[in-house]
N, C-alpha and C positions, 0 to 999 in steps of 0.2 A: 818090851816097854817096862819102865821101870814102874814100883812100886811104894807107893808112903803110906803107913796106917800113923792116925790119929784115933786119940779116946777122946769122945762129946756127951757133953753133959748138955739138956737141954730139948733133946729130939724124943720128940714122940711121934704118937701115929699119924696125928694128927698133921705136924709140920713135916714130917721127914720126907713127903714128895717134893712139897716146894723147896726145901731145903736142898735137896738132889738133883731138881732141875734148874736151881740158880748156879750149882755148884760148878756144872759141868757148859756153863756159860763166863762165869768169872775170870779164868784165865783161857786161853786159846790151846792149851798144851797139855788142857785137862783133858784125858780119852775117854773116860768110864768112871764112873761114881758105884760104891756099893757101901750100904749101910746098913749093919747090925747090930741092935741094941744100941749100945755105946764105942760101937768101933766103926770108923769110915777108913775106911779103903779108897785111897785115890791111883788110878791109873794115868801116868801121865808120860809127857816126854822127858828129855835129859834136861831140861834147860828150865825145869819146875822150881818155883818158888817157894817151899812149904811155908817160909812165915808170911808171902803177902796171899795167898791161899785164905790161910787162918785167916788173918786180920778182912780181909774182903767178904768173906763167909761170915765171919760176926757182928761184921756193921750193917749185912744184908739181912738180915737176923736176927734182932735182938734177942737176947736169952739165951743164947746157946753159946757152951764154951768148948773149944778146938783145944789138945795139946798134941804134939810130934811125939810118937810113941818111937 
């Protein structure tokens, strides 16, 4: 399975569960969420959107910012 990292501004302790378990509900193609400081790691299939990803995850979110590293 392939693999996207993103750098997020935004995630703390606080939100980074909710954040992880909307994440990995947002698209159907997302396999596995992992989050580190300010790196997210998405495991996903071939067929992944990284910009409606972002854009889904920020509006679910407010305050937090996605960029495709």
């Amino acid at each position: 399975m392939a693999q996207t990292l993103f750098k997020a501004t935004g995630i703390t302790a606080d939100n980074k569960e909710a954040i992880k378990d909307s994440a990995l509900t947002i698209l159907s193609n997302v396999k596995w969420i992992n989050i580190n400081d300010d790196s997210v790691v998405v495991t996903h299939g071939d067929d992944f959107d990284a910009d409606a990803f972002s854009s889904a995850l920020q509006n679910a979110h407010s305050g937090i910012s996605l960029t495709k590293s």
